[in-house]
C-alpha positions as CSV (number, residue, x, y, z in Angstrom):
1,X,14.8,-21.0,50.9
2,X,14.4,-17.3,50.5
3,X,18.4,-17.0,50.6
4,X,19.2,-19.7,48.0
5,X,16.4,-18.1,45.3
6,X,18.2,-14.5,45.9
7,X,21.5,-16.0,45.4
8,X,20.3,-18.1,42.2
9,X,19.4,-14.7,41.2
10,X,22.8,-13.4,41.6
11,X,24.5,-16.4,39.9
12,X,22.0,-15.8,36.8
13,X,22.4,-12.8,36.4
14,X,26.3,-13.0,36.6
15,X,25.8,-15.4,33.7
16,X,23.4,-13.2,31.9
17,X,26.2,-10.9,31.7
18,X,29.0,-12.6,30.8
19,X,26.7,-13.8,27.6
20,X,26.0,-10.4,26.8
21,X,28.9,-9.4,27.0
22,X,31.3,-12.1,25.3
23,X,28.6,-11.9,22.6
24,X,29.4,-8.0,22.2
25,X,33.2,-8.4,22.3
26,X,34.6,-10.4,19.8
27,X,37.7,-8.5,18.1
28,X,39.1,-6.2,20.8
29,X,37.2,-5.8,24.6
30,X,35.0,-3.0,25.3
31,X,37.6,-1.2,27.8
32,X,40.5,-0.8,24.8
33,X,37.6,0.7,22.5
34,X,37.5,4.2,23.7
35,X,35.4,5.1,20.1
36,X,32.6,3.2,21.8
37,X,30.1,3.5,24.4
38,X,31.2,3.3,27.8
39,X,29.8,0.4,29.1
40,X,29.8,0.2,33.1
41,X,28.4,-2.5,35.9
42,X,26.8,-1.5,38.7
43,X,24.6,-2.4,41.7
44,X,20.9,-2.0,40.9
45,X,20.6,0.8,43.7
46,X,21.6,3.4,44.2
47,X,24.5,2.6,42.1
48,X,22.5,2.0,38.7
49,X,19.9,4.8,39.1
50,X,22.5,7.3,39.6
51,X,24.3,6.0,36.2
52,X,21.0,6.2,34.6
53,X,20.6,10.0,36.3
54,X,23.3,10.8,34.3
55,X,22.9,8.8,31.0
56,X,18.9,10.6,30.7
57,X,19.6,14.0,31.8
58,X,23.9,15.1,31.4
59,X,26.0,12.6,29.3
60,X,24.4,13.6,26.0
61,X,25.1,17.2,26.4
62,X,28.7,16.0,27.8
63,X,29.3,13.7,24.7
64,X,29.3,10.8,26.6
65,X,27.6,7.9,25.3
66,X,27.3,5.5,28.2
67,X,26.0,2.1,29.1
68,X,24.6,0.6,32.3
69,X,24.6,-3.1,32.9
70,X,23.3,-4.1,36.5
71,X,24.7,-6.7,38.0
72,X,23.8,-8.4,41.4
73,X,26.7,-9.7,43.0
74,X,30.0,-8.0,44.5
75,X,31.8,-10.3,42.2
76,X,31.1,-10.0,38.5
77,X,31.7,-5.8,37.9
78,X,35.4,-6.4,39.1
79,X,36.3,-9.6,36.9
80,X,34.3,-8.0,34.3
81,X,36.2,-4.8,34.4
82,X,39.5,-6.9,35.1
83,X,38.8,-9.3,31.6
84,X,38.0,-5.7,30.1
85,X,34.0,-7.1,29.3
86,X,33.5,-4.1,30.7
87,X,35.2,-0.3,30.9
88,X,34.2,0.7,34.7
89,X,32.5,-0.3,37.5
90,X,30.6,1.3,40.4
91,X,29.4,-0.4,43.3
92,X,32.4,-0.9,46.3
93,X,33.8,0.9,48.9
94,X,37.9,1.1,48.7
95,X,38.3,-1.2,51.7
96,X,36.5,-4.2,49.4
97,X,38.3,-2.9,46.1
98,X,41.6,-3.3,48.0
99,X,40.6,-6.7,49.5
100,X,39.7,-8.0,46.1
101,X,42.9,-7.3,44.8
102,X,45.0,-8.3,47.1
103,X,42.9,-12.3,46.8
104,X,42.1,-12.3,43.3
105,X,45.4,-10.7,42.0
106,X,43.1,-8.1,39.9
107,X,44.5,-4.6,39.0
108,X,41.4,-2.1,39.8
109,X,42.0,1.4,40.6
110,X,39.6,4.1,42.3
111,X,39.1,6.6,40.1
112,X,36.5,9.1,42.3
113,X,34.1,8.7,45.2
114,X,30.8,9.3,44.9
115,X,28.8,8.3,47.8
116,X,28.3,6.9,51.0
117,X,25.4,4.1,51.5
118,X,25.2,3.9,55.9
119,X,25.6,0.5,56.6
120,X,22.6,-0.5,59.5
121,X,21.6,-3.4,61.7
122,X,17.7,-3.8,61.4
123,X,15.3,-6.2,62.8
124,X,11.7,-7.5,62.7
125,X,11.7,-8.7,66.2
126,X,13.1,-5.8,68.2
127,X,12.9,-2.0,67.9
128,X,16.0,-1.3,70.1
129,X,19.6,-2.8,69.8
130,X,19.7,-3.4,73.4
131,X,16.7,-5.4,73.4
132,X,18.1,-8.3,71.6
133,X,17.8,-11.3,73.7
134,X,20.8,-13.3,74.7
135,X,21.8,-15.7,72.4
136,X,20.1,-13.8,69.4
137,X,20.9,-14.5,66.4
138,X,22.3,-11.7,64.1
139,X,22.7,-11.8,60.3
140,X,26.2,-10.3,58.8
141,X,27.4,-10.1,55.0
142,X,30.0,-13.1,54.6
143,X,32.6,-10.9,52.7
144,X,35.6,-10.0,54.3
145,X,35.9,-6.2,54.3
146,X,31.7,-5.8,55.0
147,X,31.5,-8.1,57.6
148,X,34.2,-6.7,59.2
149,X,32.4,-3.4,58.8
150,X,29.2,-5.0,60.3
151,X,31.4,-5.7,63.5
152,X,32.8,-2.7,63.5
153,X,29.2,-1.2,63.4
154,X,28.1,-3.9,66.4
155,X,31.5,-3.1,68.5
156,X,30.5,1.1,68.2
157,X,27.3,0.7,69.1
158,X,28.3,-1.7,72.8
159,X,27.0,-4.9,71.6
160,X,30.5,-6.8,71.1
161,X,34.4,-6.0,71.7
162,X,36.6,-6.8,69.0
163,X,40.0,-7.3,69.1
164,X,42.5,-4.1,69.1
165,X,43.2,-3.0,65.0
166,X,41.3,-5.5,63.7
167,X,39.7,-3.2,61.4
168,X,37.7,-4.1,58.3
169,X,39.5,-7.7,58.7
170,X,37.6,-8.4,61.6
171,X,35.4,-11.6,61.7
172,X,33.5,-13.5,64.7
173,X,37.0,-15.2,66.0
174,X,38.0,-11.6,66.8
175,X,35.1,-11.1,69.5
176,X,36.8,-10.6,72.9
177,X,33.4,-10.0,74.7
178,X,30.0,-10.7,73.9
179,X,27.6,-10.2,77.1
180,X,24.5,-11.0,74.8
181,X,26.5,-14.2,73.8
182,X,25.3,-12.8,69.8
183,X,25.0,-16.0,67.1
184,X,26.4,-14.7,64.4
185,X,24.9,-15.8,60.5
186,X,27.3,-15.3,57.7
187,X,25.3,-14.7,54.8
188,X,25.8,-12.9,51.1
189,X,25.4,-9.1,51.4
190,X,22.5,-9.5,49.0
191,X,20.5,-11.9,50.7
192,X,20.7,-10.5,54.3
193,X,17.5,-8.2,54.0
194,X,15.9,-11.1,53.1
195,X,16.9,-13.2,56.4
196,X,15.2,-10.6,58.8
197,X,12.4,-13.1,59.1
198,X,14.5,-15.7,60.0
199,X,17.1,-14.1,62.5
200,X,16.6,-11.7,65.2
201,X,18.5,-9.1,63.5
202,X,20.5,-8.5,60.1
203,X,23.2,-6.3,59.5
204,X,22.1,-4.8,56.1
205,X,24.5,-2.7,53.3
206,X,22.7,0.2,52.4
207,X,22.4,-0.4,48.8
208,X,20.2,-3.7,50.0
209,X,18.6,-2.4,52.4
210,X,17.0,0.5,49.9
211,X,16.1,-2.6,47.2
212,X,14.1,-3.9,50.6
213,X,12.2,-1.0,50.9
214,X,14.1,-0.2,54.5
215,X,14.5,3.0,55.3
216,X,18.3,3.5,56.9
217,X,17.5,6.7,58.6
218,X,14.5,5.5,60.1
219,X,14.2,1.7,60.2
220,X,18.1,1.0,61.4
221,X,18.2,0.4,64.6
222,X,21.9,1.6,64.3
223,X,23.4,3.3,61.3
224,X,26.9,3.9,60.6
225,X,28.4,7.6,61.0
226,X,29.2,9.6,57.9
227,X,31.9,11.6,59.4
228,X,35.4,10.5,58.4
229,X,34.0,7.3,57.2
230,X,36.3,5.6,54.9
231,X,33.7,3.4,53.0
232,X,32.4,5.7,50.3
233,X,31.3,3.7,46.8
234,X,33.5,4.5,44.3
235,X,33.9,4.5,40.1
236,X,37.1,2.0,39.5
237,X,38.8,1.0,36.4
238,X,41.5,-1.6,35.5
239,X,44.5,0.0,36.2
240,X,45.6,2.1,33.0
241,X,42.0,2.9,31.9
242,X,41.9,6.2,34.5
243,X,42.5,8.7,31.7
244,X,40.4,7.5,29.1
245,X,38.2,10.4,28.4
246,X,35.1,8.8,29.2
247,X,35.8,7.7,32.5
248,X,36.8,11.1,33.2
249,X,34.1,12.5,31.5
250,X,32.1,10.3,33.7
251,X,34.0,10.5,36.5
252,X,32.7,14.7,36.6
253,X,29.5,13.6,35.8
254,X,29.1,11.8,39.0
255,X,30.4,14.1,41.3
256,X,28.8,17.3,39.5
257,X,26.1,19.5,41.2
258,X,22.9,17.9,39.5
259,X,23.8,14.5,40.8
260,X,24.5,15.7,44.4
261,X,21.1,16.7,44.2
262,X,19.8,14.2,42.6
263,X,21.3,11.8,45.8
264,X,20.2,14.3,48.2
265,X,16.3,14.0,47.1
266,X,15.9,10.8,46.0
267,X,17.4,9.2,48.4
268,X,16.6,11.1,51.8
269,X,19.3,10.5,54.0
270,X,19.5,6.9,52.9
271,X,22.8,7.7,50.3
272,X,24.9,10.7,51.4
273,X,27.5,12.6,48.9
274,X,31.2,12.4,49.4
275,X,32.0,15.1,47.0
């Protein structure tokens, strides 16, 4: 039940965007209007705090008028930014933004990393990976490029053996060898914090698992490696949008000294810098 109220919550708030949106845009879409605000979606956390970081304390002096709408779902910010309801988003990892394309035939472009949220596997029921019980079950996000990510995070860490260059694609039919004979749950990335009473372990994106109150540097019981990790969260446009001024205006916002800093305290560990 916990799963289908988080996912309502998603679904609303997609729709409570789109109204706000369509009821802003009536003559040309926010994206084409580079007079006006920049208007950007983004993840609650980290994602939306940053923003908000920089909208209180640097856009002003930076003449950048800019304007956050959270949204809940991996979904939304990209068809948003796509339909031009919005002029950027900030919540994926390039893997996912290159998926998305590729199956919904959108045209987003990176324009800069910003940060890196350690993807974990965290439990209620153990304190150890290897003391999972056979035939435990395990929690995963149900989208393509993090649930291959979640594998790829099982597979480092001995619990399963994927299949040779399976990469970010991998899912469950890919497991060559799984000595704890793991049950895997597919679940949306949002709602898998909220499983953890119900499974014996969830694999948890970092943005979630900071909404949750987990701590990844402490409470994983196995955290993804920041070195030469591809999946750093990145600020995307439609393709063609990359030199409007206030993405690139934003664009050095984001990766500027204060917000480094700003990551680096706030979030202890739990966010990293890829700038």
């Amino acid at each position: 039940m916990r799963n289908t109220a988080k996912i309502t919550t998603a679904v609303l708030a997609t729709g409570a965007l789109t109204l706000g949106l369509s009821a802003c845009g009536s003559d040309k879409d926010t994206a084409s209007d580079t007079s006006g605000p920049l208007v950007v979606a983004a993840s609650p956390v980290p994602h939306a705090e940053i923003l908000n970081y920089v909208k209180d304390n640097l856009a002003k002096k930076a003449g950048l008028d800019l304007e956050v709408k959270e949204v809940t779902d991996y979904v939304t910010p990209n068809t948003s930014t796509e339909d031009g309801s919005v002029g950027a988003n900030f919540f994926q990892t390039k893997p996912y933004l290159d998926d998305f394309n590729k199956k919904r035939g959108t045209h987003i472009v990176s324009v800069v990393d910003v940060h890196l949220e350690p993807l974990g596997l965290y439990s209620d029921k153990v304190d150890q990976a290897d003391d999972l019980k056979n035939g435990a079950t395990v929690a995963v996000p149900n989208d393509t490029v993090n649930e291959g990510r979640a594998l790829q995070l099982l597979a480092a860490n001995g619990l399963i053996t994927l299949k040779d260059g399976v990469g970010t694609t991998a899912t469950p039919a890919d497991i060559t060898e799984n000595p704890k004979n793991l049950e895997f749950k597919e679940l949306e990335a949002a709602t898998t914090p909220r499983s953890l009473n119900d499974v014996d372990a969830a694999v948890v994106n970092g943005n979630y698992a900071i909404e949750a109150d987990l701590k990844p540097a402490e409470d994983a019981l196995v955290l993804e490696s920041a070195k030469g990790n591809p999946n750093s969260n990145l600020l995307a446009v439609k393709e063609g949008q990359e030199d409007d001024p206030r993405v690139q205006k934003l664009a050095e916002l984001l990766t500027s000294p204060e917000v480094k800093k700003f990551i680096e305290d706030k979030y202890a560990g739990a966010v990293l810098p890829s700038f």
